[in-house]
Every structure is written in structure tokens, then in C-alpha cells.
DSSP file (Angstrom, degrees, kcal/mol; ACC not computed):
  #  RESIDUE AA STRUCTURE BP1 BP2  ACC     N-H-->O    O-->H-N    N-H-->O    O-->H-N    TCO  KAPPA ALPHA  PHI   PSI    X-CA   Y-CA   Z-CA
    1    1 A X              0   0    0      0, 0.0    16,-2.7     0, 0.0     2,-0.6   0.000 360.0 360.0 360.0 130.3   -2.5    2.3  -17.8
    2    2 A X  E     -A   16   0A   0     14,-0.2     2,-0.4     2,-0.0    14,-0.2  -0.942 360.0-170.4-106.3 122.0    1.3    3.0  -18.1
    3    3 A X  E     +A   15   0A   0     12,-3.2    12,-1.4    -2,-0.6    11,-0.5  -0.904  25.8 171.4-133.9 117.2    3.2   -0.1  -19.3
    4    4 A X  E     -     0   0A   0     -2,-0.4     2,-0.6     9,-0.2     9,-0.2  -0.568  29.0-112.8-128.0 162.4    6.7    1.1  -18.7
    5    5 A X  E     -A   12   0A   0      7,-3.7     7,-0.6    -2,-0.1     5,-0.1  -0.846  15.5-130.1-101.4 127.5   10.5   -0.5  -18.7
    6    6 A X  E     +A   11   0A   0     -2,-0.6     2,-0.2     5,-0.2     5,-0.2  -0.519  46.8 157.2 -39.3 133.5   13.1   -1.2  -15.7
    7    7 A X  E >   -A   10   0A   0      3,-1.1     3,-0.6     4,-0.0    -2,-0.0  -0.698  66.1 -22.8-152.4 139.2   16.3    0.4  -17.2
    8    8 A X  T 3  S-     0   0    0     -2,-0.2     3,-0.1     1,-0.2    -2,-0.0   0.710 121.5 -53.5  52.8  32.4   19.2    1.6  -15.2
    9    9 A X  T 3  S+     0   0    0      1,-0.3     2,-0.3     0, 0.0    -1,-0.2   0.964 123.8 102.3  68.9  44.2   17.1    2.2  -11.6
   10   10 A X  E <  S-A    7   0A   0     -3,-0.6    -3,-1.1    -5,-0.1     2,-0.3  -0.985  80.3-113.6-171.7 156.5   14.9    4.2  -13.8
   11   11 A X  E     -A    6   0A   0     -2,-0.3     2,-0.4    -5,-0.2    -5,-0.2  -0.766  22.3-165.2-103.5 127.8   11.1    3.8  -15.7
   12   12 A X  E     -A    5   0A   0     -7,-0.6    -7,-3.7    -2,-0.3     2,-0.2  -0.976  23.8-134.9-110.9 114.0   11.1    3.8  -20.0
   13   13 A X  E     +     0   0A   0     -2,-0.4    -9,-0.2    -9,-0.2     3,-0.1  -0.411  31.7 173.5 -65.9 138.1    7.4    4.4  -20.9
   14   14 A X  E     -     0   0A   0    -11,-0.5     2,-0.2     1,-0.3   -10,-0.2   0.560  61.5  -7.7-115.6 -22.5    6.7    1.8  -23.6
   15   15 A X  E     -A    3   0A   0    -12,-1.4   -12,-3.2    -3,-0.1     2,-0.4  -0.914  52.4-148.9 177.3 178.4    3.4    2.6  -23.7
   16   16 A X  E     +A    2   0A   0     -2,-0.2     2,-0.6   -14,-0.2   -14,-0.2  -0.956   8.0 176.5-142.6 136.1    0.0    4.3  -22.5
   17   17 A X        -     0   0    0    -16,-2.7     2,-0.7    -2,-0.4    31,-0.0  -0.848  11.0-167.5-138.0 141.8   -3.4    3.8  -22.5
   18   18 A X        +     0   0    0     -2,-0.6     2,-0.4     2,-0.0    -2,-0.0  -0.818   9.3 167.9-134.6 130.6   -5.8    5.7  -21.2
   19   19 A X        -     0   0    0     -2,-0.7     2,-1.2    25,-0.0     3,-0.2  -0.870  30.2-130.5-121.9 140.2   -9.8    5.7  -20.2
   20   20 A X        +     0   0    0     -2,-0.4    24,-0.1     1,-0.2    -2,-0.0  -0.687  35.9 156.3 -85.3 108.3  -12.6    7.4  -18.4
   21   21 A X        -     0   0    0     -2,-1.2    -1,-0.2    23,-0.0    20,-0.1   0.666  33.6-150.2-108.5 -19.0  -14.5    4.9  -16.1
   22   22 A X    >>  +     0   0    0     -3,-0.2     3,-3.3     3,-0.1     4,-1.2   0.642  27.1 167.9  55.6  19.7  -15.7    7.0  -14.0
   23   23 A X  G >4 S+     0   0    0      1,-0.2     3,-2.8     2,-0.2    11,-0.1   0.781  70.6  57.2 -28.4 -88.1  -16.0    5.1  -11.0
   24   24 A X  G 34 S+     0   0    0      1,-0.3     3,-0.3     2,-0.2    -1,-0.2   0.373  96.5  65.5   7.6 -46.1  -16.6    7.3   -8.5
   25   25 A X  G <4 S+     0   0    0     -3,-3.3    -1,-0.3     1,-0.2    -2,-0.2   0.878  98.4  67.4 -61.1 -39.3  -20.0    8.7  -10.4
   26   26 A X  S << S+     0   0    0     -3,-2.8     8,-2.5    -4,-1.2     2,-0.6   0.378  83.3  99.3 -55.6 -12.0  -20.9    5.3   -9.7
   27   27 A X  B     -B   33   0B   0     -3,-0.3     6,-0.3     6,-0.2     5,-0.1  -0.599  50.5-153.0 -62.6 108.1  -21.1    5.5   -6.1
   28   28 A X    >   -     0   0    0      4,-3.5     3,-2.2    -2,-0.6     4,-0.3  -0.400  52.0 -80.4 -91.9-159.5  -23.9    6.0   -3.3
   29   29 A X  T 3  S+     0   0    0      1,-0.3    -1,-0.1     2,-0.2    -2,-0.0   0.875 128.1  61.9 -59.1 -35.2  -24.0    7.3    0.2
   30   30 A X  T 3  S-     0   0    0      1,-0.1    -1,-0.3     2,-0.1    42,-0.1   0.832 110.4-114.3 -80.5 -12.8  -22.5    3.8    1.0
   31   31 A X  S <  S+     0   0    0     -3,-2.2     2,-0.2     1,-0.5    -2,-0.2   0.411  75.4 138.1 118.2  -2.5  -19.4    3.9   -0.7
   32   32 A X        -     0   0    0     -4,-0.3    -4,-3.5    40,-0.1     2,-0.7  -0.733  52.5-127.1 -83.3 122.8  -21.4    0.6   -3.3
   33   33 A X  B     -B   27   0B   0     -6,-0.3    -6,-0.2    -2,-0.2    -9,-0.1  -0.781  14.5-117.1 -58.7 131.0  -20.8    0.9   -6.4
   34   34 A X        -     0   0    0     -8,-2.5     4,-0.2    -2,-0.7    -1,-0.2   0.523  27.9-116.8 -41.3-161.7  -23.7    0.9   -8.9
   35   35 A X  S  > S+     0   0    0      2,-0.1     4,-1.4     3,-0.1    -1,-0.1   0.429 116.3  62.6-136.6 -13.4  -23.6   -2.1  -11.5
   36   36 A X  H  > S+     0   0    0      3,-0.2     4,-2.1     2,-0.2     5,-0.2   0.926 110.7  45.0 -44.4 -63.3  -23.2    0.5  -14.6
   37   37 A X  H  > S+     0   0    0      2,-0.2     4,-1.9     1,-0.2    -2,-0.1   0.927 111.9  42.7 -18.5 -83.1  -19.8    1.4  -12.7
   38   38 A X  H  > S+     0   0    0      2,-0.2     4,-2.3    -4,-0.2     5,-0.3   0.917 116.2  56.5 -55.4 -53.2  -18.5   -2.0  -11.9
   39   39 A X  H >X S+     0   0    0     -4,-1.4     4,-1.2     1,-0.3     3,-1.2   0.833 111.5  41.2 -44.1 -91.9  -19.8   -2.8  -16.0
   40   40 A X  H 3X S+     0   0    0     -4,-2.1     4,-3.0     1,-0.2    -1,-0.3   0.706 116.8  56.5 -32.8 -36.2  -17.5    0.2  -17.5
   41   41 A X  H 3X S+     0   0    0     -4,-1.9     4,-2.4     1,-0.3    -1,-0.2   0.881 111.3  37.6 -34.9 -60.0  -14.8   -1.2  -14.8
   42   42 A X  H <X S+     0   0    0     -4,-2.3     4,-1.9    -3,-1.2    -1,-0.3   0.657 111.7  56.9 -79.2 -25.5  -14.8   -4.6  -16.1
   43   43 A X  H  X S+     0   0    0     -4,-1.2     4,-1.5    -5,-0.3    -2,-0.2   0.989 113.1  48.0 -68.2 -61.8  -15.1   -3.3  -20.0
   44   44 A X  H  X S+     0   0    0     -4,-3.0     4,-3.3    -5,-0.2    -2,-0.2   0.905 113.0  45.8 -29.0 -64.4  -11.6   -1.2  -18.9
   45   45 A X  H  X S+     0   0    0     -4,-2.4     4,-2.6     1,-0.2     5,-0.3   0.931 109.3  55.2 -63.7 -38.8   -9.9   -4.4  -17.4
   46   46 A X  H  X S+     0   0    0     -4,-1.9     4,-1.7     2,-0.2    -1,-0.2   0.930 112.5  37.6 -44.4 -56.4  -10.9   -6.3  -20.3
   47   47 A X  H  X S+     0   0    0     -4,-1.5     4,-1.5     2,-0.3    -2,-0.2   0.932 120.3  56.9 -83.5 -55.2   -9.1   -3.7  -23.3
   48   48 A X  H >X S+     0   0    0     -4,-3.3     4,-1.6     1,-0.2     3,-1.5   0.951 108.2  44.0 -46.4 -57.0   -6.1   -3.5  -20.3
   49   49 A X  H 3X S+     0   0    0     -4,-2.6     4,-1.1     1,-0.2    -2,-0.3   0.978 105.7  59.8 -48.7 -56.5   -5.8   -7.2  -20.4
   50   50 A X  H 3< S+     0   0    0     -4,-1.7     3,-0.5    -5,-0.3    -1,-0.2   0.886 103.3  52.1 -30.1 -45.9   -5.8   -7.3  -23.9
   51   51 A X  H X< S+     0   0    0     -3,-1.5     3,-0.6    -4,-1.5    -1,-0.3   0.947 116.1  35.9 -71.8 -44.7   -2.8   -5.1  -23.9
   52   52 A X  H >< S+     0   0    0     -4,-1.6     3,-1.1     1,-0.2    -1,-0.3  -0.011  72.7 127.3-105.7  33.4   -0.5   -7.2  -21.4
   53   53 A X  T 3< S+     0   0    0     -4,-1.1    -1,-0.2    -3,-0.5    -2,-0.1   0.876  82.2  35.2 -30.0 -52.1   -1.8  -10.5  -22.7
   54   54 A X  T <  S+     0   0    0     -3,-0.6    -1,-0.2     2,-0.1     2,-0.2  -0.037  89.3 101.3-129.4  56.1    2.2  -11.5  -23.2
   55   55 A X  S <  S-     0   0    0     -3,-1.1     2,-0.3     2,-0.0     5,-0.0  -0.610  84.3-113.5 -87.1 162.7    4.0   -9.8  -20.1
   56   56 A X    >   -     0   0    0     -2,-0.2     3,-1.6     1,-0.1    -2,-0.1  -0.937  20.0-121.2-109.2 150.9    4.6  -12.5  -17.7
   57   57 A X  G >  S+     0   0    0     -2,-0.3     3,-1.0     1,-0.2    -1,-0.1   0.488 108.8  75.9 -64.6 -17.0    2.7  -11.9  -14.9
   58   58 A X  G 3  S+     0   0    0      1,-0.2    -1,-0.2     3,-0.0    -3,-0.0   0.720 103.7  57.1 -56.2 -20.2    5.8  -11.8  -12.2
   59   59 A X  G <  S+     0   0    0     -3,-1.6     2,-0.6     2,-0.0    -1,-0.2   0.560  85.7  86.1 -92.8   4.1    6.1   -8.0  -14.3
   60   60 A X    <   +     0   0    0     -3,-1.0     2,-0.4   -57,-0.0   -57,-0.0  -0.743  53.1 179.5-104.3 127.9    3.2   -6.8  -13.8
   61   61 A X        -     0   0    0     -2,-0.6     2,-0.4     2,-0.0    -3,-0.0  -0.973  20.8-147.9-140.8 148.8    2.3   -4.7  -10.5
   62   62 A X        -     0   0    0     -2,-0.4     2,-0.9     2,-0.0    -2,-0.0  -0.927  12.8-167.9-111.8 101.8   -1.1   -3.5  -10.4
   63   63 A X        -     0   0    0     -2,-0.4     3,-0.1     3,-0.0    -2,-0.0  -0.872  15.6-143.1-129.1 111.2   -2.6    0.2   -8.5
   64   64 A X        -     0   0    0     -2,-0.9     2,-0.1     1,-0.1     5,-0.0  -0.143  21.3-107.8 -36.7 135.6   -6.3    1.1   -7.9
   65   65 A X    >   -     0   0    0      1,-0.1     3,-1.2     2,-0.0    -1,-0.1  -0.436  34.4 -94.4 -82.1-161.1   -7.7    4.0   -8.1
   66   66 A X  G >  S+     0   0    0      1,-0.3     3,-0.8     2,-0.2     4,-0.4   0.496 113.3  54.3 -32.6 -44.3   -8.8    6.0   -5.6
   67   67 A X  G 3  S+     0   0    0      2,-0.2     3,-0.4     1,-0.1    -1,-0.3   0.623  96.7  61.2 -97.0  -7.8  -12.1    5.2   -5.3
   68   68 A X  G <  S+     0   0    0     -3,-1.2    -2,-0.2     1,-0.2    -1,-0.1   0.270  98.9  69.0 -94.9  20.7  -12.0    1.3   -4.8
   69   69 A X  S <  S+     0   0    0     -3,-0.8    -1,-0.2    -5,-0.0    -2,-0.2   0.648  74.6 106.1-103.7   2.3  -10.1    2.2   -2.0
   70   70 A X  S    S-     0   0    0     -3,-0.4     2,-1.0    -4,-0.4    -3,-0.1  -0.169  72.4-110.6 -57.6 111.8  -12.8    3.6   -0.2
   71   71 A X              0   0    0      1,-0.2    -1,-0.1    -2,-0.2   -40,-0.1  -0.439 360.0 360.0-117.3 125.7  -14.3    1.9    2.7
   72   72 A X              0   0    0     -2,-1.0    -1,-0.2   -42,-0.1   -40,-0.1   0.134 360.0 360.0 140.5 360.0  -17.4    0.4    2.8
């Protein structure tokens, strides 16, 4: 997670955190994630929330990875 500032038409990182979720391991032949997966997911969005608890949410934009775009 990058939570960065608008200044001058340009991004100030303000801060970073970063985790291995491993989605992807989590996958089968259908594209389903596993319920270990989704678990580390939701442990990740939890510690992320945590962080932007007092952004307002209008600041906040949000990007998947790669693998929950896969489809089905």
C-alpha cells in the first residue's frame, strides 16, 4: 500500500506498507481462490484499514492486484 500526497500535479509518498499475500498461490484450475488466500487477503485489508482509518474516504482510490482480476 502507497499512501501518497497531491502536490503541484505531482505524488508525495507519505507512506508505505508492504505485504506478501500471495494470492495467486491460492488459486485452482478455476481461477477460485482457496479460503487460506481469501484469509491472508482479508488479514492484509484489515492492517491496510487500520492505516487509513482517518483519510476521508472521497481520498482514497483503491487498485487490485493482478490476480482478482482474473476471470472466473
Amino acid at each position: 500500500m502507497l499512501i501518497a500526497k497531491s502536490i503541484a500535479g505531482g505524488l508525495q509518498t507519505i507512506g508505505r506498507v508492504k505485504r506478501k499475500v500471495r494470492l495467486a498461490a491460492g488459486l485452482d484450475k478455476g481461477n477460485v481462490l482457496s479460503t487460506e488466500a481469501m484469509q491472508r487477503g482479508w488479514e492484509c485489508l484489515a492492517l491496510f484499514a487500520e492505516r487509513l482509518q482517518d483519510i476521508p474516504d472521497k481520498n482514497i482510490t483503491i487498485v487490485a492486484t493482478a490476480t482478482l482480476r482474473l476471470p472466473k
